[in-house]
C-alpha positions as CSV (number, residue, x, y, z in Angstrom):
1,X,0.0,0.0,0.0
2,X,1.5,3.5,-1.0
3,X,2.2,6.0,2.2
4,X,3.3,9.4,2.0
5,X,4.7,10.8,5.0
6,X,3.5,14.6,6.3
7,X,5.5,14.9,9.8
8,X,9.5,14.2,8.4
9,X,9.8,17.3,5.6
10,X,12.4,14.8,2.8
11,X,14.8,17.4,2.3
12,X,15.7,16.1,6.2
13,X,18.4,13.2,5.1
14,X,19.4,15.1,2.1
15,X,20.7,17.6,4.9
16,X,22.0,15.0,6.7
17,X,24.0,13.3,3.6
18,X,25.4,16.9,3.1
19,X,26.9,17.6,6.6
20,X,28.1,14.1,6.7
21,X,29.8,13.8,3.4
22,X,31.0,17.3,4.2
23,X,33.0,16.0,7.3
24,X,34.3,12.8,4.9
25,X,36.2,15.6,2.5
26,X,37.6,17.7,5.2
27,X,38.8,14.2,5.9
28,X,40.2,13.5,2.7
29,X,40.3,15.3,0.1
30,X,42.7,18.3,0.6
31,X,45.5,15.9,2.4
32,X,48.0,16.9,-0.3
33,X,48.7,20.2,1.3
34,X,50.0,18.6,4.4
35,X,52.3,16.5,2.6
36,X,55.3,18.9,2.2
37,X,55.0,20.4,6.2
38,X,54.5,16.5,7.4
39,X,57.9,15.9,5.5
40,X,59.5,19.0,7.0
41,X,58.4,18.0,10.7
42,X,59.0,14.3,10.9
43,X,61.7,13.7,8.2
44,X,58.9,11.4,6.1
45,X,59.3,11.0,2.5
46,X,56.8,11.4,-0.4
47,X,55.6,7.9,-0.6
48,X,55.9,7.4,3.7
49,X,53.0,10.6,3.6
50,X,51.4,9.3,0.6
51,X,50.9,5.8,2.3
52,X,48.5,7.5,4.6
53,X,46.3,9.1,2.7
54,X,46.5,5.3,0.6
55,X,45.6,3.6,3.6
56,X,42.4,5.6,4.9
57,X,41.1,5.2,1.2
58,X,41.6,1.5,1.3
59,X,39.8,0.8,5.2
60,X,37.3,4.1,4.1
61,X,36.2,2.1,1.0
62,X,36.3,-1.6,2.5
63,X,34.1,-0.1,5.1
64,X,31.3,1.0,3.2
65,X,30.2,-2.1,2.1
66,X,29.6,-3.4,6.0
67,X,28.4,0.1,6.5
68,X,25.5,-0.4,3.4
69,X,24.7,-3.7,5.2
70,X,24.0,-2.6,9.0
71,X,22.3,0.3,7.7
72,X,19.9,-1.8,5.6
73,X,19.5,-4.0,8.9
74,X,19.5,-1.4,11.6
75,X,18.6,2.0,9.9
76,X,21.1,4.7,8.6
77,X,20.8,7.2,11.6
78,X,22.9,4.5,14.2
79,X,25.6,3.6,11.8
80,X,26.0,7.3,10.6
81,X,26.3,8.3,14.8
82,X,28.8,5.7,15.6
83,X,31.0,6.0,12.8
84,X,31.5,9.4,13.0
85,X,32.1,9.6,16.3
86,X,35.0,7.2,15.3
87,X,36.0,9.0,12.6
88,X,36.3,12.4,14.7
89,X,38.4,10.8,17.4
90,X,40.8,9.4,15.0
91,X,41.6,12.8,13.0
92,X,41.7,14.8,16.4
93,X,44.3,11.7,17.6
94,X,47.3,12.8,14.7
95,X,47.3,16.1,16.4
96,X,48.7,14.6,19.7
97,X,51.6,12.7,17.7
98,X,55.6,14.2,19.3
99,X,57.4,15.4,16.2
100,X,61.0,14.2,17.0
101,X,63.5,16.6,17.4
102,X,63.9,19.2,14.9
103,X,68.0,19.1,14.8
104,X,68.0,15.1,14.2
105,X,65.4,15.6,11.4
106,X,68.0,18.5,9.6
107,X,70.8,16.1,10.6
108,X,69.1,13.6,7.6
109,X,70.1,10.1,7.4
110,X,69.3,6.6,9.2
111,X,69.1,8.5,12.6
112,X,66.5,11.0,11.6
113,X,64.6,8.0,9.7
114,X,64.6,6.0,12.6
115,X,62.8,9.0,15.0
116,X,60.4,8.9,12.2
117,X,59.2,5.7,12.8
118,X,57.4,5.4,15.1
119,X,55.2,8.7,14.4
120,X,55.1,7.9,11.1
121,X,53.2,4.3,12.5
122,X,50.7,6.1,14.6
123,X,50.0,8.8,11.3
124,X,48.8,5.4,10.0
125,X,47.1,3.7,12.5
126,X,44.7,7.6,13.8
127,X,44.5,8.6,10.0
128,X,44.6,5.8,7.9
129,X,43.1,3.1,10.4
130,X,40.4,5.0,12.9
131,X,39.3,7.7,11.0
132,X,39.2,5.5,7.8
133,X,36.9,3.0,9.2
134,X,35.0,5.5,10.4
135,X,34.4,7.4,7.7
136,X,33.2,4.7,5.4
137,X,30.4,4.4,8.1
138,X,29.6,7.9,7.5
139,X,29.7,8.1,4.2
140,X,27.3,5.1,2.5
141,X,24.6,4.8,4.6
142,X,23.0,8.6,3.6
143,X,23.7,7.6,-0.4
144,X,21.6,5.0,0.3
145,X,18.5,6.9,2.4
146,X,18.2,9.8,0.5
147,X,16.6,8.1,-3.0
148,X,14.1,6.4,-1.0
149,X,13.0,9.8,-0.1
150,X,13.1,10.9,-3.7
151,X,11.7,8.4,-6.2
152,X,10.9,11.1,-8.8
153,X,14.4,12.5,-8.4
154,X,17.2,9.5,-7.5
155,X,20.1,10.8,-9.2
156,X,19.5,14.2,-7.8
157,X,18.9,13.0,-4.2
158,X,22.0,11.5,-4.8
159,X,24.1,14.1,-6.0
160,X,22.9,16.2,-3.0
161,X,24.3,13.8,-0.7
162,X,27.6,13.6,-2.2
163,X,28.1,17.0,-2.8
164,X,29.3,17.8,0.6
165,X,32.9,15.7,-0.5
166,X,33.5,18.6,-2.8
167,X,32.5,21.5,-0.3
168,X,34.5,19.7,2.2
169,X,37.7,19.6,0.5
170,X,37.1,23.6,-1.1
171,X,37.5,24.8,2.6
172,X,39.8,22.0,3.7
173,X,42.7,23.3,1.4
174,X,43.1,26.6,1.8
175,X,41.5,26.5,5.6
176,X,44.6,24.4,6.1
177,X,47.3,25.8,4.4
178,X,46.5,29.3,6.6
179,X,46.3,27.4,9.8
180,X,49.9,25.7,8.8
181,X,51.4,28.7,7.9
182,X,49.6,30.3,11.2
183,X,51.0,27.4,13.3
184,X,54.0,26.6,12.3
185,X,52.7,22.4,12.0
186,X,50.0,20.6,10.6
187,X,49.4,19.3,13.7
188,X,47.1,22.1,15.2
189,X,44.6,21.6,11.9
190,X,43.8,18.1,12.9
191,X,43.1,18.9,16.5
192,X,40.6,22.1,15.8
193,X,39.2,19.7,12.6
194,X,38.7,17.1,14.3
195,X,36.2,19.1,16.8
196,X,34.4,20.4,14.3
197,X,34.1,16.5,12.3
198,X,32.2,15.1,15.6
199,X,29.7,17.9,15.7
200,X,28.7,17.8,12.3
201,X,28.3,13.8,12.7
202,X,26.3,14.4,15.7
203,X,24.0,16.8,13.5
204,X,23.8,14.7,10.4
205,X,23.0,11.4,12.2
206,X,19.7,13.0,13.5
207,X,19.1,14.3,10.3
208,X,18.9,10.5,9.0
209,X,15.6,8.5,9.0
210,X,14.4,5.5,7.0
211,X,10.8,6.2,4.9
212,X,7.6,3.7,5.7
213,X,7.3,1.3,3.4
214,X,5.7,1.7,0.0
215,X,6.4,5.5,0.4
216,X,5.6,7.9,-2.1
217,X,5.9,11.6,-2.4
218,X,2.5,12.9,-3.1
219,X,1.4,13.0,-6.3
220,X,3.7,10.9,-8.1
221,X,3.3,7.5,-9.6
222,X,6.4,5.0,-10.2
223,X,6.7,4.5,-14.0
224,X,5.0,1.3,-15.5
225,X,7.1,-1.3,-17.3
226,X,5.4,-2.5,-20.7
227,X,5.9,-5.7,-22.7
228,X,6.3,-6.0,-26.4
229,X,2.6,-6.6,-26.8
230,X,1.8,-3.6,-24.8
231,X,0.8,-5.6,-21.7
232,X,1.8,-4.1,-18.5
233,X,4.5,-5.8,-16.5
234,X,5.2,-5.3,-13.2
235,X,8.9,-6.4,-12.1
236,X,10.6,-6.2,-8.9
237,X,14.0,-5.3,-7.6
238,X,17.0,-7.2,-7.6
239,X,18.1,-8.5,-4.5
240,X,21.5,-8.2,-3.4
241,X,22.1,-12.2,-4.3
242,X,20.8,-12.0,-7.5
243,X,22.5,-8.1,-8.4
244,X,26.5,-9.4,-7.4
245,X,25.6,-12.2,-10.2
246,X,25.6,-10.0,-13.0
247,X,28.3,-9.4,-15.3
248,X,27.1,-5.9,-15.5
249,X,27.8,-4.8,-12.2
250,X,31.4,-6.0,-12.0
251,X,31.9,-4.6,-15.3
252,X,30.6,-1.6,-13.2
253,X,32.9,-2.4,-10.3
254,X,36.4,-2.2,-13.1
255,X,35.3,1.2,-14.7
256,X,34.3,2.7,-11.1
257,X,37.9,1.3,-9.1
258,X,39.6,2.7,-12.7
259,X,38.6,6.3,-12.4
260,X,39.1,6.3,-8.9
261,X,42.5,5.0,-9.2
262,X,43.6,7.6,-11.6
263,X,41.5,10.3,-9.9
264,X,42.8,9.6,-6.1
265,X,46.4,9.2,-7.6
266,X,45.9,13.1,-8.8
267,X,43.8,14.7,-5.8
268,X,47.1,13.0,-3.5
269,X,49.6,14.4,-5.5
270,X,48.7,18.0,-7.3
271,X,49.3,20.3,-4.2
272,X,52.6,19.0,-4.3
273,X,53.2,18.6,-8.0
274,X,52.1,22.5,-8.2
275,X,54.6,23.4,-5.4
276,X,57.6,21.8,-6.8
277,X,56.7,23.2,-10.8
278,X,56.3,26.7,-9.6
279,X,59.5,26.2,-7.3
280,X,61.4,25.3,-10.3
281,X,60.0,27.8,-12.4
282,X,60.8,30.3,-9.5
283,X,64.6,29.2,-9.0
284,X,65.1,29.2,-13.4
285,X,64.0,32.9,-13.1
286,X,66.0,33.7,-10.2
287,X,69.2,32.1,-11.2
288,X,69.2,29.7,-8.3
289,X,70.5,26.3,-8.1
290,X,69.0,23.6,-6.9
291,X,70.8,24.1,-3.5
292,X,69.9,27.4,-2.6
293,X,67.3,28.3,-0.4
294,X,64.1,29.8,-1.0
295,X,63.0,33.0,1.0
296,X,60.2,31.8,3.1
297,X,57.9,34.1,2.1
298,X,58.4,33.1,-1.4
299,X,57.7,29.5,-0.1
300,X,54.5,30.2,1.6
301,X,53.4,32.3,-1.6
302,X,54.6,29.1,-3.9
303,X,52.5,26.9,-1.5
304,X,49.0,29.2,-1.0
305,X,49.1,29.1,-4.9
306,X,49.6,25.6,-5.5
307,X,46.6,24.9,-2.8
308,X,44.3,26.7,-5.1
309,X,44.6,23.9,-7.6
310,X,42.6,21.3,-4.9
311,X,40.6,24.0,-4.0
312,X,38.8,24.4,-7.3
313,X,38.9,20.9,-8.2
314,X,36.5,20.9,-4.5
315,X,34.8,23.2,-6.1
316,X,34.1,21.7,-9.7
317,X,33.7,18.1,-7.5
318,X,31.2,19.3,-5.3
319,X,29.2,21.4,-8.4
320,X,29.1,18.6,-10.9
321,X,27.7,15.9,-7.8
322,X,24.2,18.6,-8.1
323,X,24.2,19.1,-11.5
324,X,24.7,16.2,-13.4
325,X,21.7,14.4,-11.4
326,X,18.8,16.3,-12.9
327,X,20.4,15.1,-16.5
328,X,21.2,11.9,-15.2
329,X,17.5,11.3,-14.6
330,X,16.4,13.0,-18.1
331,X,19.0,11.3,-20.9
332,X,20.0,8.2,-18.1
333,X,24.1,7.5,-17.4
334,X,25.5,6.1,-20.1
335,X,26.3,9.1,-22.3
336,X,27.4,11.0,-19.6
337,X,29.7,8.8,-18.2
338,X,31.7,7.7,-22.2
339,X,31.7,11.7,-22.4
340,X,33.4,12.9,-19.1
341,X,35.3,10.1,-19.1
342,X,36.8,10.6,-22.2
343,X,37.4,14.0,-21.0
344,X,39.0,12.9,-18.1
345,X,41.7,11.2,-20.0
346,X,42.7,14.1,-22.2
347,X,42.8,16.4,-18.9
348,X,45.4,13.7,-17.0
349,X,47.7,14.2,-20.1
350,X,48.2,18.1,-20.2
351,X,48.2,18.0,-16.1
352,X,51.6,18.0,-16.2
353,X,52.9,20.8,-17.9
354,X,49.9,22.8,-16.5
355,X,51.8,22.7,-12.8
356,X,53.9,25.6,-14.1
357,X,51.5,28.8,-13.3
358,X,48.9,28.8,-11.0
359,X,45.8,29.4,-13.2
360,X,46.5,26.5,-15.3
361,X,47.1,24.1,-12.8
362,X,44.2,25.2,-10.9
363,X,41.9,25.1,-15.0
364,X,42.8,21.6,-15.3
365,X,42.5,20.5,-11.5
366,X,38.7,22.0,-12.1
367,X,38.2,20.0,-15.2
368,X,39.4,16.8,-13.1
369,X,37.3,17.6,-10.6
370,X,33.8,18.0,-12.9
371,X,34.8,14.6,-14.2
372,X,35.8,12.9,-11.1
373,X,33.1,14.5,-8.9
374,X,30.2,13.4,-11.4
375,X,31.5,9.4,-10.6
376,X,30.0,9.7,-7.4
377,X,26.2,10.3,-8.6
378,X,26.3,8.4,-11.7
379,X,27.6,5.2,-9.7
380,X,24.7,4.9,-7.3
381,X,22.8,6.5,-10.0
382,X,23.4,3.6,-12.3
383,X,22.7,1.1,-9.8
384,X,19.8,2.2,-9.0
385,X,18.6,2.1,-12.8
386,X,20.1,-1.4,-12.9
387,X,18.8,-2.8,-9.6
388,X,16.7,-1.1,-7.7
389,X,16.6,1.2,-4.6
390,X,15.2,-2.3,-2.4
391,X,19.5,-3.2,-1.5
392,X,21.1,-0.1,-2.6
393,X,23.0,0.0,0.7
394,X,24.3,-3.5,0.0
395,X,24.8,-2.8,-3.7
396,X,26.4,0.3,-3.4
397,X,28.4,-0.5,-0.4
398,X,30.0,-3.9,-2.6
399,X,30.9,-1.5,-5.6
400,X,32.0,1.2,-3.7
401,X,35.3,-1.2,-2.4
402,X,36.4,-0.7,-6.0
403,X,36.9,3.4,-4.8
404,X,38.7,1.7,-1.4
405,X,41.1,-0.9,-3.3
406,X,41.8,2.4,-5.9
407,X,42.1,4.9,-3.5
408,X,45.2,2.6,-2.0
409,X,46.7,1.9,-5.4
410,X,46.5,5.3,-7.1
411,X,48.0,7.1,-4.1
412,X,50.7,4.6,-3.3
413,X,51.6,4.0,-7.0
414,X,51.8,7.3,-7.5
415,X,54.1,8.5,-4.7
416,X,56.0,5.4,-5.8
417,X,56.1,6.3,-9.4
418,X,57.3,10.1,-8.3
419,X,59.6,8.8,-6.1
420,X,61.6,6.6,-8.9
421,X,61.3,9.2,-11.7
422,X,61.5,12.2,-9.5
423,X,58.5,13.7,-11.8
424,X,54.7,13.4,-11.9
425,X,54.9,13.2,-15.3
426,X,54.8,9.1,-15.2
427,X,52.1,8.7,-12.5
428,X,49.8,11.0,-14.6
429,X,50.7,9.1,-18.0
430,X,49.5,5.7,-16.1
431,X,46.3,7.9,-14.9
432,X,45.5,8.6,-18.1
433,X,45.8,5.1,-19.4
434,X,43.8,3.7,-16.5
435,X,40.9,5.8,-17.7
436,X,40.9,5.0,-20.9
437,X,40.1,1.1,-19.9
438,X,37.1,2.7,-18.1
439,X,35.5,4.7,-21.5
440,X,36.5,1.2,-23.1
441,X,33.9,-0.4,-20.4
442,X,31.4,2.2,-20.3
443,X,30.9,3.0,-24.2
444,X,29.7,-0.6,-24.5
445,X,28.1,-1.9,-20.8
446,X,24.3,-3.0,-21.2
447,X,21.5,-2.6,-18.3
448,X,20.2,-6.4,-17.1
449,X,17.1,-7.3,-17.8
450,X,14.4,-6.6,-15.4
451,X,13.1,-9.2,-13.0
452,X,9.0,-9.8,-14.0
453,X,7.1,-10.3,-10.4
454,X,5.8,-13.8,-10.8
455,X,2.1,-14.1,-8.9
456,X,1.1,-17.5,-7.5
């Protein structure tokens, strides 16, 4: 029997998924700026910072599949509240790690790599560990609420509740460059951060409430499904059994861990990658050699410009999320998707040489961002066209690993890749090749065919 519920307003739980996925991209999606002052202060290398951020994506993605399942079984709102509560305490626990002493750090070698170790252990374990397992509670279980709210507008509801990644990271970076340069550390940052993270969880758990069953907004009618002869059909949703089964949604699962890998590999490194073109640029002007030392001011200037680059790539992230719903529901995903991705690949092949000014870097960081940023409704949007909305917090919680297992590859690889070449030219070459398996996918993936209800 259709309901339609008049005391819960449904733009509640889309205000819920926005403050909660708000507090997952202050968790992850401006870390690049910290990587150069976390170097300075514990004597860490590229790829010992990069592992980090590598990690949390890995335990944030794993998570959301456990995550889609409890809040299927015991409701969004308790999953949401306990995970972020997690998730706070972990990102406020980096801020208490000792830095070892400045002089053995500028002394270099085995000594100032062994007073690294052990910080560099519990960097994993608050960051990468706690607040990673956290936030993948946070994160899924609103993606999957909010549609069930929204029938007549799924991809839209979705995009809402993603968009707060983007909006996240836009004041993460450049909120956290000032408090760095303010401080002196990155440490302070994830202390007063990780505050704010557990009241916004707080407020976005009670924001979260499942719909009565059979709801509908009022005055609108699910679509009906036809045969060939014109007969009407009904057919029901695919269970979470019958929806892991199909070729279709592991075809899903490749193109979906592929634009994350070359995405994450990107949104870890360009901060950096800006800082060390415009550095070079700065010293060729100067006359300096590689030796000499940068006035500090110079630095911080060199290092406020290259955090623009994540900041508008939050910004194109967190814009595309709303607007590419509304179309997604009009024309459907599959256009979309072979189109940005497409896109996507060109922009990881001029990133490089785009790190040398400010503006350009921060032009193609916002055209990686559209494109990466419109992943994260299409995804849940194309399940739900596929599948269903009956197990979308099972579904979407198994294909969202693919974002976990890519978030550890593209960052680590990366760093790796930088490390060995001492460029970024390679790790964005290998982005860009990555991608182009996922338009390969995409340009030719077909929806299953519906599941007719069979009456006794």
């Amino acid at each position: 029997m259709p309901q339609t519920e008049k005391t819960f307003p449904r733009w509640i739980p889309l205000l819920g998924g926005l403050l909660g996925s708000t507090t997952c991209g202050l968790l992850l999606y401006a870390f690049s700026v910290f990587i150069r002052p976390l170097q300075a202060q514990f004597g860490w290398s590229v790829p010992d910072v990069a592992m980090a951020y590598a990690l949390i994506c890995l335990i944030f993605g794993l998570m959301t599949f456990p995550a889609g399942r409890l809040s299927d079984k015991y409701g969004s709102r308790n999953v949401v509240l306990v995970g972020g509560i997690i998730m706070a305490f972990g990102f406020f626990m980096v801020s208490t790690i000792t830095p070892p002493d400045p002089a053995v750090i500028a002394a270099g070698g085995d000594a100032a790599r062994a007073a690294g170790k052990t910080p560099l252990y519990l960097l994993y374990l608050y960051y990468g560990v706690i607040a990673g397992f956290g936030g993948g509670c946070v994160y899924l279980p609103p993606i999957a609420t909010a549609p069930k709210w929204w029938p007549d507008r799924r991809a839209l509801a979705t995009g809402f509740t993603v968009v707060g990644l983007g909006l996240g990271s836009f004041v993460m970076a450049p909120m956290a460059t000032g408090m760095i340069n303010h401080f002196g550390s990155a440490l302070p940052v994830f202390k007063y951060v990780g505050i704010a993270m557990g009241i916004m969880v707080v407020l976005a758990a009670l924001c979260l409430k499942e719909p009565p069953k059979g709801y509908r907004p009022a005055g609108w009618n699910p679509p009906v499904q036809s045969s060939a002869d014109g007969l009407v059909k009904c057919c029901r949703d695919y269970t979470y059994e019958e929806t892991k089964k199909t070729p279709q949604f592991w075809l899903l699962w490749v193109a979906y861990f592929c634009g994350s890998f070359a995405g994450l590999m990107v949104i870890g490194l360009i901060a950096k990658h800006g800082i060390d073109a415009m550095t070079l640029v700065y010293r060729a002007k100067e006359g300096l050699d590689a030796a000499a030392v940068i006035p500090e001011d110079v630095a911080k200037s060199i290092a406020m410009s290259a955090s623009l680059a994540p900041s508008t790539l939050a910004v194109f992230n967190a814009a595309v999320r709303i607007m590419v719903g509304p179309l997604a529901d009009r024309m459907g995903t599959k256009k979309i998707f072979v189109a940005l991705f497409a896109l996507q690949t060109v922009a990881m092949l001029i990133l490089f040489p785009a790190g040398k000014t400010a503006a350009l870097l921060a032009a193609c960081a916002g055209l990686i961002g559209w494109n990466y940023g419109a992943m994260f409704t299409l995804f849940p949007a194309t399940l739900l066209q596929y599948y269903g909305p009956t197990n979308q917090g099972s579904n979407y919680g198994l294909l969202f690993t693919a974002w976990g297992i890519a978030g550890f590859c593209g960052p680590y690889f990366g760093g790796k890749l930088q490390a060995m070449t001492g460029s970024f030219f390679v790790p964005f070459i290998v982005a860009a090749v990555v991608l182009a398996i996922s338009v390969a996918i995409l340009a030719t993936l077909k929806a299953p065919s519906k599941i007719p209800v069979i009456e006794a």
